[in-house]
N, C-alpha and C positions, 0 to 999 in steps of 0.2 A: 521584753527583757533587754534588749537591744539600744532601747532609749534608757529606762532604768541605768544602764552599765554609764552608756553617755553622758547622761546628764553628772552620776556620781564621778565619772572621769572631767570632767570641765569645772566640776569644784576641788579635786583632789588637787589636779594640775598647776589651779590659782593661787594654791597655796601658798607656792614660792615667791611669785610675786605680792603678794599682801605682806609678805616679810622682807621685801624690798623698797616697799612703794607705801601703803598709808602706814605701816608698822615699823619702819627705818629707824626711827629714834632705840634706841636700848633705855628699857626701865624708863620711870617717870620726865626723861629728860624732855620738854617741848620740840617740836619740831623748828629746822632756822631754815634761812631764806637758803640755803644749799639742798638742804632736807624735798623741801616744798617743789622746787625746779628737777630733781631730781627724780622725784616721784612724778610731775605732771610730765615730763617726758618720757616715761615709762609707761605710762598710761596714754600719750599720743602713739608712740610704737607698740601699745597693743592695738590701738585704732587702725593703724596701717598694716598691722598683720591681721587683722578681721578681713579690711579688703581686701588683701592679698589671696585669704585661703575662700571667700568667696569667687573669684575670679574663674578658678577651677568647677565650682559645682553651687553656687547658690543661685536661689530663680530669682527675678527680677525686684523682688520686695526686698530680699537682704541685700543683693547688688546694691540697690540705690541706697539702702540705707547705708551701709558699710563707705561708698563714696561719701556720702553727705557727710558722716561722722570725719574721716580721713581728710575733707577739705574744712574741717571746722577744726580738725587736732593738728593742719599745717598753720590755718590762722594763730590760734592759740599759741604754737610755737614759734611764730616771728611775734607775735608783742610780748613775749614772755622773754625770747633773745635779747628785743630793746632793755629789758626791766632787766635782765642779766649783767647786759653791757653798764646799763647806769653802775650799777650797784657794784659791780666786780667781784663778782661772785661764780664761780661753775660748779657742775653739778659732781656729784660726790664720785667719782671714775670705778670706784668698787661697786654701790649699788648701784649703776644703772647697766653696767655690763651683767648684773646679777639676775637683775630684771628683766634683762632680753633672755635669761635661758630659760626663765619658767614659765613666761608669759605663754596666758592658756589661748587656747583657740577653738574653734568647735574641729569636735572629730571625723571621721574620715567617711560617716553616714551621709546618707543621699534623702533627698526628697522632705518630707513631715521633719522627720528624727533630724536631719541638720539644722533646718531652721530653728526647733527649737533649741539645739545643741548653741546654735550661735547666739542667741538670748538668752540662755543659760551662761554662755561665759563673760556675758558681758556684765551679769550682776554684782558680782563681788569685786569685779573692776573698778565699776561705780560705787561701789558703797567706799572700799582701801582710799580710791582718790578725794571722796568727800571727806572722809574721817581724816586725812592729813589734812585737807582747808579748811576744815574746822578746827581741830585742835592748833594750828596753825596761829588763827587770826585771837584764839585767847591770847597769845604774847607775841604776837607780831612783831619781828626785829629789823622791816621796814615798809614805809608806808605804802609806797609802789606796788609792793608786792603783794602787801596787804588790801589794798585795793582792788587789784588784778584777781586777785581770792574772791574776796565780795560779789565780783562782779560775777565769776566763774560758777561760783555755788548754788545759784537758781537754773540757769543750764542745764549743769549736772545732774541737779536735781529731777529737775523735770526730764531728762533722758532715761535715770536710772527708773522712773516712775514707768516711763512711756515704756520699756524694756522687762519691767515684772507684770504690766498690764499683760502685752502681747507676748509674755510666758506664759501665763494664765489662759489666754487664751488659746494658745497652741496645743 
């Protein structure tokens, strides 16, 4: 029951953040290069809050993964700053402060039930952030950035892929 409860609490939680992060735009409007930065930084600080709440209680398979993801979501964020800086562009100050309060995490279970708790919150992270670089790169409003997307969405991909495998299997 226990996990049951968890797992439904790390998709309820994620909620807020999908309505921050790949769902930012209102109504049909495309996502712009403020939208895009704004979400992929909301989605690198849910990476750094994975590690974080590992630190406390995860065994050494979500440890390492939680680090590797956290030094890939600080990469991400310095060549995303440069594409920033090019463009003169910042991220939206409403949604990303908005995004740090719902951003889910796995809950407060120990052992089996967290690990799966912590790939359970990282699914809809994955799917919010791809669905923004994708609807993104249909009208791309610039190339950098749009490029930076391309590049990003085989990664992601394969993460979010790597992350429903070893649900499944947990």
């Amino acid at each position: 029951m226990r996990i049951f409860v968890a797992v439904v609490l790390a998709f309820i939680s994620t909620a807020a953040l999908a309505d921050s992060t790949g769902e930012q735009v209102r109504g049909d409007r495309a996502p712009d290069a403020s939208d895009v930065i704004s979400g992929l930084y909301a989605f690198s600080r849910f990476q750094q809050g994975l590690l974080e709440s590992t630190d406390l209680k995860g065994n050494a398979e979500v440890k390492n993964l939680a680090a590797l993801r956290a030094d890939e979501a600080a990469k991400r964020d310095k060549a995303l700053k440069e594409i920033q800086d090019a463009i003169g562009t910042e991220p939206r100050v409403s949604k990303t402060k908005a995004a740090g309060v719902g951003i889910a995490k796995p809950d407060d279970t120990e052992g089996p039930a967290y690990v799966r708790s912590f790939y359970a919150a990282q699914i809809p992270e994955y799917e919010s952030v791809i669905n923004l670089l994708e609807r993104y790169l249909k009208v791309a409003d610039n190339s950098a950035l749009a490029a930076f997307a391309r590049d990003q969405l085989p990664t992601l991909r394969s993460q979010l892929k790597d992350a429903e495998r070893t649900m499944a299997d947990k």
